[in-house]
DSSP file (Angstrom, degrees, kcal/mol; ACC not computed):
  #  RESIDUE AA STRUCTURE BP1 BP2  ACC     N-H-->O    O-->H-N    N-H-->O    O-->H-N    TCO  KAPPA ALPHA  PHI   PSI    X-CA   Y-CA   Z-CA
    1    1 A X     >        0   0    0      0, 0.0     4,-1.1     0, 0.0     3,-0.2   0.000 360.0 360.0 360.0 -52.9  128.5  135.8   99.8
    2    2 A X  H  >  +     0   0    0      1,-0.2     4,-5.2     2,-0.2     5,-0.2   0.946 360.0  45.0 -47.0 -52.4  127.1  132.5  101.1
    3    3 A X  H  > S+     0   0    0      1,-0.2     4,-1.3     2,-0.2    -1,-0.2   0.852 113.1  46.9 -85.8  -9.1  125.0  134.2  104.0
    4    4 A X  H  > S+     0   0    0     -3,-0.2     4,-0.8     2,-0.2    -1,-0.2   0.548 111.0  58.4 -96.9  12.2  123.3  137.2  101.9
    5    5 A X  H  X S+     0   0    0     -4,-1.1     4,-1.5     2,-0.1    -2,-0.2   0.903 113.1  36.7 -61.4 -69.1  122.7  134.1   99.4
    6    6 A X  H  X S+     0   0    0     -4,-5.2     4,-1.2     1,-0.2    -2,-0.2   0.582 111.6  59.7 -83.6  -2.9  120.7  132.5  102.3
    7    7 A X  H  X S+     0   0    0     -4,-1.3     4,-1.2    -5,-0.2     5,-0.4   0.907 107.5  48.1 -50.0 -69.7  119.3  135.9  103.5
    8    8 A X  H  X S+     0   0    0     -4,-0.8     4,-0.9     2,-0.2    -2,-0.2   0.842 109.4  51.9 -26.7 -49.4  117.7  136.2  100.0
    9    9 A X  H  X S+     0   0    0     -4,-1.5     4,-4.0     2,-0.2    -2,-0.2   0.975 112.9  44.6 -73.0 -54.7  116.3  132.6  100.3
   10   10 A X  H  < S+     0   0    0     -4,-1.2     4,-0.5     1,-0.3    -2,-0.2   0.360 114.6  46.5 -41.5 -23.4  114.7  133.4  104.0
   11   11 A X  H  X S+     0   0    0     -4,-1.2     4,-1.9    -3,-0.2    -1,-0.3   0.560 120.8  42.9 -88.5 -35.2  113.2  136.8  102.7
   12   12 A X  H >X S+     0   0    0     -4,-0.9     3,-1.3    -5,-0.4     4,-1.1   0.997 116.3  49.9 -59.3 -53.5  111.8  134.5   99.1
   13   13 A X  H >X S+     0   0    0     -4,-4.0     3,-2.6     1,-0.3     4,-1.4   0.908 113.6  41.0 -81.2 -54.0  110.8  131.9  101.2
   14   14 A X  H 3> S+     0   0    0     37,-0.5     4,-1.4    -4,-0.5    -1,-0.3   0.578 110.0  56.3  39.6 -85.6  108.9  134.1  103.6
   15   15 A X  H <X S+     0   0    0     -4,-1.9     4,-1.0    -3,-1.3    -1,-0.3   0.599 108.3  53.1 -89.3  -5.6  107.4  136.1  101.0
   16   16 A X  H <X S+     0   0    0     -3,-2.6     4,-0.7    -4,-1.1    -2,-0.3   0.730 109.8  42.6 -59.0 -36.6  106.1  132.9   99.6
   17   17 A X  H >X S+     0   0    0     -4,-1.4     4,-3.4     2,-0.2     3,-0.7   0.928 110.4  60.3 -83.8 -34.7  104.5  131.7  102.6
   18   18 A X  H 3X S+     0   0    0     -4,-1.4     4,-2.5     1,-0.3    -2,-0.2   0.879 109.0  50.7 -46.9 -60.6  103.1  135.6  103.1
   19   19 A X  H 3X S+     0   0    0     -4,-1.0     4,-1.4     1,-0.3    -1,-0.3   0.548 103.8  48.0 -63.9 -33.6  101.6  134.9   99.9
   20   20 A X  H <X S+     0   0    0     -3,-0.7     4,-1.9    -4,-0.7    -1,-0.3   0.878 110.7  60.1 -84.3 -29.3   99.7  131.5  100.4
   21   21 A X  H  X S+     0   0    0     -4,-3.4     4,-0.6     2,-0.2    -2,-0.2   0.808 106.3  38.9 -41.6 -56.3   98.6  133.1  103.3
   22   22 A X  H >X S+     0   0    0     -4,-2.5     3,-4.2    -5,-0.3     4,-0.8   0.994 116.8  57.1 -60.4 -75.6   96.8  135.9  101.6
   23   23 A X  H >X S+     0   0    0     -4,-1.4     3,-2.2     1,-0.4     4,-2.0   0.871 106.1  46.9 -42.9 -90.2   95.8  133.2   99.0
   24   24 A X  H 3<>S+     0   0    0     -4,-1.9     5,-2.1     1,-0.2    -1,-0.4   0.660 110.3  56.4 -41.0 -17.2   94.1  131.0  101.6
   25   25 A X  H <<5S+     0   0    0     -3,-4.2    -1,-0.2    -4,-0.6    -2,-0.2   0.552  95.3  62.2 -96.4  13.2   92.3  134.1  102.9
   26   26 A X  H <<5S+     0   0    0     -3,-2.2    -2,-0.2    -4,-0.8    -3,-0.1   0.696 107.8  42.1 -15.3 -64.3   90.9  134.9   99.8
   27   27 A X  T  <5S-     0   0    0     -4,-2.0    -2,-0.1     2,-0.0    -3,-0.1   0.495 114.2-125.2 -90.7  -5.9   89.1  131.6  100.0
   28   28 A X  T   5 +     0   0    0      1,-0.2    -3,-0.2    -4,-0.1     2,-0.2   0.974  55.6 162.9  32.3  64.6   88.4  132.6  104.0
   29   29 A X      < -     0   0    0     -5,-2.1     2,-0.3    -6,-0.3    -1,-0.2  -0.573  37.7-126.7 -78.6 156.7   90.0  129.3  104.5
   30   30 A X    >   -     0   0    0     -2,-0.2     3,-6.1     1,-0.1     5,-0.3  -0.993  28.0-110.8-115.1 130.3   91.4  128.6  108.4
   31   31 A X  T 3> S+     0   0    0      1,-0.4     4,-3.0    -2,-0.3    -1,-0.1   0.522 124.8  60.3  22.3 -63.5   95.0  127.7  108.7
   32   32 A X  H 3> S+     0   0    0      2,-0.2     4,-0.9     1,-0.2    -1,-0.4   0.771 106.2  42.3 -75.6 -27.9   93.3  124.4  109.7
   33   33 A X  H <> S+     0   0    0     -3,-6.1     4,-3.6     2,-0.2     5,-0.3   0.988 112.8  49.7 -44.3 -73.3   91.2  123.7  106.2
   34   34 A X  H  4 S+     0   0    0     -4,-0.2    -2,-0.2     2,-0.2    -1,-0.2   0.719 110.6  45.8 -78.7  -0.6   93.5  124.5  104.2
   35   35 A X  H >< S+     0   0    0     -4,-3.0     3,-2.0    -5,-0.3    -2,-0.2   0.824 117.8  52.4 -78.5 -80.3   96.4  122.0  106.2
   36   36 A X  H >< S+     0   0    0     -4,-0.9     3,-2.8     1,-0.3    -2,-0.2   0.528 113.7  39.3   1.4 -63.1   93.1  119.0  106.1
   37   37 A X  T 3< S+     0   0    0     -4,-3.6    -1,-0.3     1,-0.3    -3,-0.1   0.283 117.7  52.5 -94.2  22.7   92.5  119.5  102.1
   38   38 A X  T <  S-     0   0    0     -3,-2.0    -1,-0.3    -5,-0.3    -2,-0.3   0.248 106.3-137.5-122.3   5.5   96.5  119.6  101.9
   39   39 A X    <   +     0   0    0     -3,-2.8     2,-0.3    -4,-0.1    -3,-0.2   0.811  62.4 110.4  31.7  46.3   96.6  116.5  103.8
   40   40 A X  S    S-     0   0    0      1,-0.2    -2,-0.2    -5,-0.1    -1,-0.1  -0.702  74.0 -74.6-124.0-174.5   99.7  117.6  106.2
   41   41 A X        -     0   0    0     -2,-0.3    -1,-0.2    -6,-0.1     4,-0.2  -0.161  31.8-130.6 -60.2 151.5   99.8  118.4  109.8
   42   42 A X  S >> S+     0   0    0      2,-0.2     4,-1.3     3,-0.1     3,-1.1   0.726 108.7  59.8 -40.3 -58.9   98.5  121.4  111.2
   43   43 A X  H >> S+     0   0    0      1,-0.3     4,-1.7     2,-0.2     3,-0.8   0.937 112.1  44.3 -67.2 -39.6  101.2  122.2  113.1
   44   44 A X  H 3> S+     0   0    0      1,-0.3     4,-0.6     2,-0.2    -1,-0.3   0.473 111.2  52.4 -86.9  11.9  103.4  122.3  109.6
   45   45 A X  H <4 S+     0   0    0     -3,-1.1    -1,-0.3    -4,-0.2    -2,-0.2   0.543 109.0  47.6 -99.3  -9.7  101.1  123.9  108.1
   46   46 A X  H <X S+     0   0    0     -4,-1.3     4,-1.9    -3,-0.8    -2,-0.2   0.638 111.8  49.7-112.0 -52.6  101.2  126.4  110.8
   47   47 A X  H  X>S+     0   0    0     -4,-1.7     4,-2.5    -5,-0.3     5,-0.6   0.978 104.7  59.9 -67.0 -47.8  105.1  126.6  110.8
   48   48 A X  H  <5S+     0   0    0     -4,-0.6    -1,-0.2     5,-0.4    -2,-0.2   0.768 107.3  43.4 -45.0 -49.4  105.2  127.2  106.9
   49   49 A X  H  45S+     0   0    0     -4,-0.2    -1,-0.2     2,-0.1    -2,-0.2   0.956 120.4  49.2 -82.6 -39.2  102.9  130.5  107.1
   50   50 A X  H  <5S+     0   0    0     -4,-1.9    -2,-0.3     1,-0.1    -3,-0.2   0.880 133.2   6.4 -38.3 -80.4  105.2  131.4  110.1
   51   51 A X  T  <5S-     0   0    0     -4,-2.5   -37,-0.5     2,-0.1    -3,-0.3   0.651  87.4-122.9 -94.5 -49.5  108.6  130.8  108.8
   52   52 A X      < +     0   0    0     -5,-0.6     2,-0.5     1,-0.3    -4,-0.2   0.654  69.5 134.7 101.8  21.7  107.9  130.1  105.3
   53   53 A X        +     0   0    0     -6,-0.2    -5,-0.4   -40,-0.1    -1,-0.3  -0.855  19.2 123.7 -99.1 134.4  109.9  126.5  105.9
   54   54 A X        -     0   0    0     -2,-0.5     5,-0.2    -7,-0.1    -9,-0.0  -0.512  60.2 -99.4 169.6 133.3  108.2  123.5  104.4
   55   55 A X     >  -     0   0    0     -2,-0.2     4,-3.3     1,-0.1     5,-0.2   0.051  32.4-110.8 -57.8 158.8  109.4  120.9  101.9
   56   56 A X  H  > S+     0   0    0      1,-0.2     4,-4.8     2,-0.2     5,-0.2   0.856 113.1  60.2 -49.7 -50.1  108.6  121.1   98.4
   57   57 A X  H  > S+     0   0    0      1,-0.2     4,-1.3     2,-0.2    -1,-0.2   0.947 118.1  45.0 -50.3 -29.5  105.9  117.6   98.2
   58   58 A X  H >> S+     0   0    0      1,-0.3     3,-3.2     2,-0.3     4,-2.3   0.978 106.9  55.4 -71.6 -52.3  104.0  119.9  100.8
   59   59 A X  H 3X S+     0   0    0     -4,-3.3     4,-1.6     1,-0.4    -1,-0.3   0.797 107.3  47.7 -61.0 -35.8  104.3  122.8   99.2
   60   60 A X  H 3X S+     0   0    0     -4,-4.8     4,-0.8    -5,-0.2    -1,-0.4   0.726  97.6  65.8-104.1  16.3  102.9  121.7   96.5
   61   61 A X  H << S+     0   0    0     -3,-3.2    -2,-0.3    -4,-1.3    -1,-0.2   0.551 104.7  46.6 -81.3 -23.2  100.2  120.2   97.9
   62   62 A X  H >X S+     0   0    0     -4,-2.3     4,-2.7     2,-0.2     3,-2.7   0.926 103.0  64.1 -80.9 -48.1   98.8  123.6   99.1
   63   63 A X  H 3<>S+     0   0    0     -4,-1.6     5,-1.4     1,-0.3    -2,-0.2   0.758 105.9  35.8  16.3 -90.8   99.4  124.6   96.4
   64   64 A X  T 3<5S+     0   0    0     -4,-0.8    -1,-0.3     2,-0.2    -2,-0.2   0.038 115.5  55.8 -72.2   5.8   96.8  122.2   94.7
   65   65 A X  T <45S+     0   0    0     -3,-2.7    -1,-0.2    -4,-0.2    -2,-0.2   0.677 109.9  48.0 -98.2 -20.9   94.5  122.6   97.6
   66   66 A X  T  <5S-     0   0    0     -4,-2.7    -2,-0.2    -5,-0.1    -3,-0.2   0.503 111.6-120.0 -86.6 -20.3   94.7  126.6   96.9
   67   67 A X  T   5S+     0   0    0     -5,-0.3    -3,-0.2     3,-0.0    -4,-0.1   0.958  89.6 108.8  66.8  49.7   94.1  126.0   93.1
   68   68 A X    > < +     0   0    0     -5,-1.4     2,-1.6    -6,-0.2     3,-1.3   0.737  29.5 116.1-127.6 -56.0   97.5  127.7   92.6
   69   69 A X  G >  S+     0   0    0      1,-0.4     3,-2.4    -9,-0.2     4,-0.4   0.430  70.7  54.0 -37.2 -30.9   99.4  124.8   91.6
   70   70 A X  G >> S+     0   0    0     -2,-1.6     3,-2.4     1,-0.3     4,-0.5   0.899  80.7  86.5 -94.0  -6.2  100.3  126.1   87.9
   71   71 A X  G <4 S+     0   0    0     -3,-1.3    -1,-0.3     1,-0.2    -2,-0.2   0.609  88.3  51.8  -6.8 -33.4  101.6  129.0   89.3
   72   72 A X  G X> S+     0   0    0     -3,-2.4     4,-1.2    -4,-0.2     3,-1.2   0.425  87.4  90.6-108.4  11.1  104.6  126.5   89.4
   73   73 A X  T <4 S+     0   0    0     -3,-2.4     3,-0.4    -4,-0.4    -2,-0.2   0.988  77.6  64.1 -70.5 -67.9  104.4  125.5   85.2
   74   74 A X  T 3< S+     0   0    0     -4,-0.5    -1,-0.3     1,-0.2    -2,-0.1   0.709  94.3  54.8 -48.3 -16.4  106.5  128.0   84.3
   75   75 A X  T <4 S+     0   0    0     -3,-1.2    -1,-0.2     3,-0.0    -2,-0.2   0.950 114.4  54.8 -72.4 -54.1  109.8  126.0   86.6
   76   76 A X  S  < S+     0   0    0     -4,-1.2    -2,-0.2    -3,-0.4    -3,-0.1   0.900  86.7 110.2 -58.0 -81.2  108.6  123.0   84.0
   77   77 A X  S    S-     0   0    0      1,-0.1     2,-0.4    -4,-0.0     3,-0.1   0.410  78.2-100.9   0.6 139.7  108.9  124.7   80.6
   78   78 A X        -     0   0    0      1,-0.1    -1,-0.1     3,-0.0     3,-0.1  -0.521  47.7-105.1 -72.4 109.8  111.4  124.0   78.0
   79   79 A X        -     0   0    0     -2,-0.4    -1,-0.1     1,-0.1    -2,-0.0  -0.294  42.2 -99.3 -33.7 129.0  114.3  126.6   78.1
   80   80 A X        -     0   0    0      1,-0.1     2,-0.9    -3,-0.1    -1,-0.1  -0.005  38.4-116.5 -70.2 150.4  114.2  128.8   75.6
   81   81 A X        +     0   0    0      1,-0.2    -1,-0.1    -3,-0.1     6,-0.0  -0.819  38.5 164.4-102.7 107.2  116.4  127.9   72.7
   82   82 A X        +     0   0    0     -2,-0.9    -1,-0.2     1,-0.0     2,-0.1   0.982  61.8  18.2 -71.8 -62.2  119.4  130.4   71.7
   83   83 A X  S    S-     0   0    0      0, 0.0     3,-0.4     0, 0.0     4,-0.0  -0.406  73.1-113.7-145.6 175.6  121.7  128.8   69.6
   84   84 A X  S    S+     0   0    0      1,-0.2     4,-0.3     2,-0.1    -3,-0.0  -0.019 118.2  67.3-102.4  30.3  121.8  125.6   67.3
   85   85 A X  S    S+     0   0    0      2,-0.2    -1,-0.2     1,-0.1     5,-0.1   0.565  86.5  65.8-125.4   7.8  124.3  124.5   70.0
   86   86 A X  S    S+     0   0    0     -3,-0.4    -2,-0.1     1,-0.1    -1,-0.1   0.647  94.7  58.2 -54.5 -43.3  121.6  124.4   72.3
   87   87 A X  S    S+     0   0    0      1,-0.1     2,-0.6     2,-0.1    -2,-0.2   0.448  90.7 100.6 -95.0 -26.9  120.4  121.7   70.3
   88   88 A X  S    S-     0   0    0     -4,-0.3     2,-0.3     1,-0.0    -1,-0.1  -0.806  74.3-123.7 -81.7 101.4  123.4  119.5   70.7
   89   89 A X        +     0   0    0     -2,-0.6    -2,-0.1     1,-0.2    -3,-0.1  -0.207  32.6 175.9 -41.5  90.3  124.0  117.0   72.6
   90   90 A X        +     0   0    0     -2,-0.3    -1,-0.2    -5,-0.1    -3,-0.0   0.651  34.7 120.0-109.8 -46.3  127.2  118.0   74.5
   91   91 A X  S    S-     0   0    0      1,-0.1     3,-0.1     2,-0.0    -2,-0.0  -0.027  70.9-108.3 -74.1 150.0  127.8  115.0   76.9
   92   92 A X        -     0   0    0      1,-0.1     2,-0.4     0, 0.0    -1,-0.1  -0.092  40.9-105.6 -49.8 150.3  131.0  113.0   76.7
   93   93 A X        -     0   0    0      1,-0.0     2,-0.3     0, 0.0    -1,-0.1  -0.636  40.6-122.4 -77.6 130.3  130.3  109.2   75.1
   94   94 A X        -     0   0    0     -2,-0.4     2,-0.4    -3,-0.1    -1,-0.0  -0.555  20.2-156.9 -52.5 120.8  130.5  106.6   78.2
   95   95 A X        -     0   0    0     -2,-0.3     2,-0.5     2,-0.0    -1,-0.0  -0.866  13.3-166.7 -88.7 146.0  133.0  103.8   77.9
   96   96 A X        +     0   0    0     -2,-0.4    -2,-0.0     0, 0.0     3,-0.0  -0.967  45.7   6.4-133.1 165.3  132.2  100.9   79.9
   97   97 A X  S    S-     0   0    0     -2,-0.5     2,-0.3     1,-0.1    -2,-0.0  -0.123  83.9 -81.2  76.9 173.5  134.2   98.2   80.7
   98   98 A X        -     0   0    0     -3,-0.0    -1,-0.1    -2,-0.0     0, 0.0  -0.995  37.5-122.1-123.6 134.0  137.8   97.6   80.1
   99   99 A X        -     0   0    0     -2,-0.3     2,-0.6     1,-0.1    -2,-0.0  -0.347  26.6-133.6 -71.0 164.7  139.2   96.3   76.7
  100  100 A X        -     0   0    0      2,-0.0     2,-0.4     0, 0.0    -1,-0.1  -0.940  10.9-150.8-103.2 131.8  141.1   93.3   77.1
  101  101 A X              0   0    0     -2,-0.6     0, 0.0     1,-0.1     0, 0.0  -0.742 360.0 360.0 -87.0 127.5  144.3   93.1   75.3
  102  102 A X              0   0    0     -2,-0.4    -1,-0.1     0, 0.0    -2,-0.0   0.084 360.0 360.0-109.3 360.0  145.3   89.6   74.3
């Protein structure tokens, strides 16, 4: 289960990078623009269309160099509301401390 989970993530991530790739030649950006106005390395900027590894701040700093950046509002949006039990605050009340017994 675990490794065609992280087969799935490696094809995503991939078709993500596939995708800024196209995006940045759109703009007939070079590799080396669009790492400059993304302020990272070349060389990760380089691995990332390759491999489709690069941490998220990066990622979304091409993102924002690419003019794609709301492309990623929809992960912020509110979850849609089902039920009125949705709406209720679920977690247990905290005790702190310990009483002292006299």
């Amino acid at each position: 289960m675990l490794a065609h989970m992280a087969m799935g993530n490696q094809e995503l991530t991939k078709q993500i990078a596939d995708r800024i790739r196209q995006v940045r030649l759109a703009h007939n950006w070079s590799q080396k623009e669009v790492a400059a106005r993304s302020e990272i390395p070349i060389a990760t900027y380089r691995l990332f269309e390759t491999t489709g590894r690069i941490s998220l701040e990066r990622l979304l700093r091409v993102a924002t160099a690419l003019h794609r950046v709301r492309d990623f509002e929809n992960l912020l949006a509110p979850l849609p509301i089902r039920s009125i039990d949705d709406l209720v605050d679920k977690r247990p009340v905290r005790k702190r401390g310990r009483s002292v017994t006299v």
